[in-house]
N, C-alpha and C positions, 0 to 999 in steps of 0.2 A: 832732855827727854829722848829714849832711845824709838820710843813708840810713832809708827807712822800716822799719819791723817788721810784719812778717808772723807775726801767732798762730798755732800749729795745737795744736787742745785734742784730743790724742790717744785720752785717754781718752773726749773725746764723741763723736768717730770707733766708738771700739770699742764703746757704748754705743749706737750707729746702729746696729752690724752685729746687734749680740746682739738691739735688740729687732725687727730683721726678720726675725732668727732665729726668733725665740718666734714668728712667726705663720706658722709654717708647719711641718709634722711631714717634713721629708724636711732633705737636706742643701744649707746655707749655703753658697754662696762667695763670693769678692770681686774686683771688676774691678778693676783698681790700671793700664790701662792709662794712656799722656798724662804719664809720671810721677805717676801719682795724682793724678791729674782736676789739676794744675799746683801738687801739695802736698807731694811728692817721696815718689815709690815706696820708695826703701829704708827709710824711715821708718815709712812705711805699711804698706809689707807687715811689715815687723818686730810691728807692734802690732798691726795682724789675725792675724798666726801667734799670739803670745801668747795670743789669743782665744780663738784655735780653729778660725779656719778654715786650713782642710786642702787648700783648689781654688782658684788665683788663676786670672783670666783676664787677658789684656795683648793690644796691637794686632798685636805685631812680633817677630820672632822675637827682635828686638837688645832688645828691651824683656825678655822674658822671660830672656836670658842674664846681664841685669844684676839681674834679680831671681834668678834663681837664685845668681849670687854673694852675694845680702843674707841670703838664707832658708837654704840650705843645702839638704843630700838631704833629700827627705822631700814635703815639699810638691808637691801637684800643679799644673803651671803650664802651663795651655792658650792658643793660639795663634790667635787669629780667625781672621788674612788666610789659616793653612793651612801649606800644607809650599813657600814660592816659592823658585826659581831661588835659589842661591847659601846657604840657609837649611840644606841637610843638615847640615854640620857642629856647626853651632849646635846644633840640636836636637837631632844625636847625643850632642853633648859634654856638652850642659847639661838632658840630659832633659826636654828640651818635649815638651808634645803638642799636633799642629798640630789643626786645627778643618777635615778637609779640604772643599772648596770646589767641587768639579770632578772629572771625570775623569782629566784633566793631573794632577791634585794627584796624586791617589791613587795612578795609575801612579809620580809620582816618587816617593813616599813608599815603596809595597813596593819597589820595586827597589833604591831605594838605602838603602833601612834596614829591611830584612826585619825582621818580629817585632816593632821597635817599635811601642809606643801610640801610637794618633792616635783622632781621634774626626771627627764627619762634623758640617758644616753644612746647613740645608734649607733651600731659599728658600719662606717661606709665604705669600710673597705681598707681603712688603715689596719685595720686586726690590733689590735692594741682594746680598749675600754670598748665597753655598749653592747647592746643586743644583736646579734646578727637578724637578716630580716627574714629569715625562718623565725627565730623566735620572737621575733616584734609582731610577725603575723597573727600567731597562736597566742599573745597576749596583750594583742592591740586593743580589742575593744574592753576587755576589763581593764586597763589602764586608763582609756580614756574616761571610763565612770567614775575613774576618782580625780579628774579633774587636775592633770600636772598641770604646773605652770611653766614648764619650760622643754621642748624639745631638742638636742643639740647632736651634731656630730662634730669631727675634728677633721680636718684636710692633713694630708701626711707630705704634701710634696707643694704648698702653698709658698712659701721662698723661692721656686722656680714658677714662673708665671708660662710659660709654654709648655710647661708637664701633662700629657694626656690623660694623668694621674685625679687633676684639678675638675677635668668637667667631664670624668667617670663619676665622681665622688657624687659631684651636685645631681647628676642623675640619679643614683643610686637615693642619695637624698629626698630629693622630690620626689620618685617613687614609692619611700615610705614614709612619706608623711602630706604630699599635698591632696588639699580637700579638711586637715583634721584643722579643729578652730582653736588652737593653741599656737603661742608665741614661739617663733624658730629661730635655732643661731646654729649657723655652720663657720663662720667667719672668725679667727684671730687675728691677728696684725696683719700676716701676709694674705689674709682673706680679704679684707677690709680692701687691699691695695688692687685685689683681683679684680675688682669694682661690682657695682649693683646687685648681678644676679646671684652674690654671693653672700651679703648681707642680711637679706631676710630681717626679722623684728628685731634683733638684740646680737652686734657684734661684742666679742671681750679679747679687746687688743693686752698682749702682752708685754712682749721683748721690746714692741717698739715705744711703750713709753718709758723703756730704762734708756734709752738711747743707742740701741743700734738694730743691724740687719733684721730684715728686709726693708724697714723705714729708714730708706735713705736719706730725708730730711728734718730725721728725730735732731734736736736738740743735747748737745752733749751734758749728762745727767751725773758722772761723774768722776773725782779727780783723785789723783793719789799722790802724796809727799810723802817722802823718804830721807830720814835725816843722816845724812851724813855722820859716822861716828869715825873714822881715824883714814887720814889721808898720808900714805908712803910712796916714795919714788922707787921704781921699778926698772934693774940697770936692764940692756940686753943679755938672751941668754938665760934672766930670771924667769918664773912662771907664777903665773895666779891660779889659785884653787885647787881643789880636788881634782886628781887627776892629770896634772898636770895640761889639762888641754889649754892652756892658752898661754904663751912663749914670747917673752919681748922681744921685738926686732931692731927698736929703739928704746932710747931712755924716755920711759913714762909714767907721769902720776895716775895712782890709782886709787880712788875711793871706794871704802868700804860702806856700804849703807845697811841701814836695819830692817832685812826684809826678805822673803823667802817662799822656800815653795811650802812652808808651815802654813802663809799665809797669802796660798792662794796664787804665787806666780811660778807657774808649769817650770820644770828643769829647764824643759824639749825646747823652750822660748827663747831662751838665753843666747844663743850665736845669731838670733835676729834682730832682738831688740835691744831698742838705747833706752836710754831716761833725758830727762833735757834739765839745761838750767836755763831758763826762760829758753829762747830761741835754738840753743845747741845742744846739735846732738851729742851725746855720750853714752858707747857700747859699753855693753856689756864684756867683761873679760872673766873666762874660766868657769865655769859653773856654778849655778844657783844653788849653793847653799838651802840648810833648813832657817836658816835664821838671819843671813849673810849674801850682799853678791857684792862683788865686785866691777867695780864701773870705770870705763877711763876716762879720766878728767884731762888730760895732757893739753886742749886745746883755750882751757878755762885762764884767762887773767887770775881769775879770784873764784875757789872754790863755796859757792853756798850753801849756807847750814842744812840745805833738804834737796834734794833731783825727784823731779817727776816722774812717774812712769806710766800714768793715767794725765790724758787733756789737753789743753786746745789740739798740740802735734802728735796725739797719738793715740785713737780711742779703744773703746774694747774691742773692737772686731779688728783693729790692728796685731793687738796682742792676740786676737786667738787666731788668727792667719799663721802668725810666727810658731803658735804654738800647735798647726793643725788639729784646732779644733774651733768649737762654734764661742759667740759672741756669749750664749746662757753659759756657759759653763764658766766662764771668764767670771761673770756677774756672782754667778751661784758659787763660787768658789773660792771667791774673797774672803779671806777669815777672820777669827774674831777678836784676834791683837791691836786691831787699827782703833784710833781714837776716829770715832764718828762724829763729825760735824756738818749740821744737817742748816742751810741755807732758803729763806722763803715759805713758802707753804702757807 
């Protein structure tokens, strides 16, 4: 089988959640938006309910209806982008609560679903989603009559813990909203890390229960095998791949494996990263293919049947270092050739 496997260690997933749980005394939830950062939500959300958490957050209201199909009544499942065009039935049907965004929002939201939950976004300053606090002003106290259940802003520079960026926001924060008698979350992962004053009623860690950055002592969440399909020896002089960029100096064996930037492993990556077979490394030679890379095995006794390129020696923020860029996009960018075998929960 040419097809690669994709690990997901469930239980160190839920093991991420619990202990960003224990650092904080107010309530856990979990973002499971992206399909679960590209690790598949019904999966995910199945084994954070097991957990315990009680509040998922997701991008879209279609994202939340398919979760609500996984979990069942019971679980709360909040709505970033809000209450948009074409979204009422959804969220009447499947019991969303939208994250409203706007004035628009809100107006759609009471008129066409009186009485239901929603909860309010603030922009504090990341300029991205929420009310800015001219317009939370002008629409604070009719908001508060309809009784949201949830108040939330985003931090934009939380992965750096000495950013002046971090306690502007909370300012900005607590000025619009303390004194109101509703539940607050300004905190994601790198929130949670910021400690206490960050926290408020309801943190929703993210990235850090896929296992990486800014929780540096997340639990490694997932692994990637790659099956070797045709090993040839490489005189000097000869060259691997596209391009010609990579040029034997010596005689070396090189493996072809099935796997690519179709599925998620960046070009840009490839003159940094190895793959391992148990313990050793083996580079990458020539460029990442759509379907294909080339790896050098020259050091190997015995080539075997898969190389790693996700786990224990190399995790996703490895690979997006190599790749300059972030650890999500590594996650979210995994595609959907891999055979998924999903471990625990």
């Amino acid at each position: 089988m040419a097809q690669a496997t994709l690990s997901i260690d469930l239980d160190a997933l839920t093991a991420n959640w619990r202990a960003l749980d224990a650092k904080t005394a107010t309530e856990t939830a979990a973002v499971v938006k992206a399909d679960g950062y590209g690790l598949g939500a019904p999966r995910v959300g199945r084994a954070l309910a097991r957990a315990g958490a009680r509040r998922f957050f997701v991008a879209l209201a279609e994202e939340g209806a398919a979760l609500r199909a996984e979990l069942g009544p019971g679980p709360e499942i909040s709505v970033f982008s809000g209450h948009m065009p074409g979204d009422t039935d959804m969220i009447g049907d499947c019991d969303l609560v939208p994250m409203i965004n706007s004035i628009d929002q809100m107006l759609r939201h009471v008129e066409a679903l009186p009485g239901r939950p929603f909860g309010i976004q603030l922009d504090s300053g990341m300029n991205r989603l929420g009310m800015e606090p001219a317009e939370w002003a002008a629409l604070r106290d009719i908001a508060m009559e309809q009784n949201p259940t949830l108040i939330m802003s985003h931090l934009a520079c939380a992965d750096e813990p000495e950013h002046g960026m971090n306690p502007q926001q909370l300012r900005a924060f607590r000025e619009m909203t303390d004194g109101l008698d509703v539940p607050r979350s300004l905190a994601a992962t790198g929130g949670v890390l910021l400690g206490p004053a960050y926290h408020f009623d309801v943190t929703r860690p993210g990235i850090g229960l896929y296992g990486a950055r800014p929780f540096l002592n997340a639990a490694p969440v997932v692994q990637l095998d790659i099956p070797v399909i045709q090993i040839r020896d490489v005189e000097p002089g000869e060259t691997v791949g596209y391009g010609n960029t990579w040029t034997a100096e010596r005689p070396a064996r090189i493996a072809t494996v099935a796997a690519g930037y179709a599925d998620g492993i960046h070009r840009i990556m490839g003159p940094k990263t190895v793959l391992f077979a148990e313990d050793v490394p083996c580079p990458i030679r020539g460029r990442i293919s759509m379907d294909l890379i080339g790896v050098e095995v020259t050091e190997l006794a015995e080539v075997p049947e898969t190389l790693q390129l996700l786990g224990p020696g190399q995790g996703v923020d490895v690979l997006a270092d190599n790749a300059g860029t972030i650890g999500y996009e590594i996650l979210t960018g995994l595609g959907q050739r891999y055979h998924r075998r999903y471990r625990g929960g």
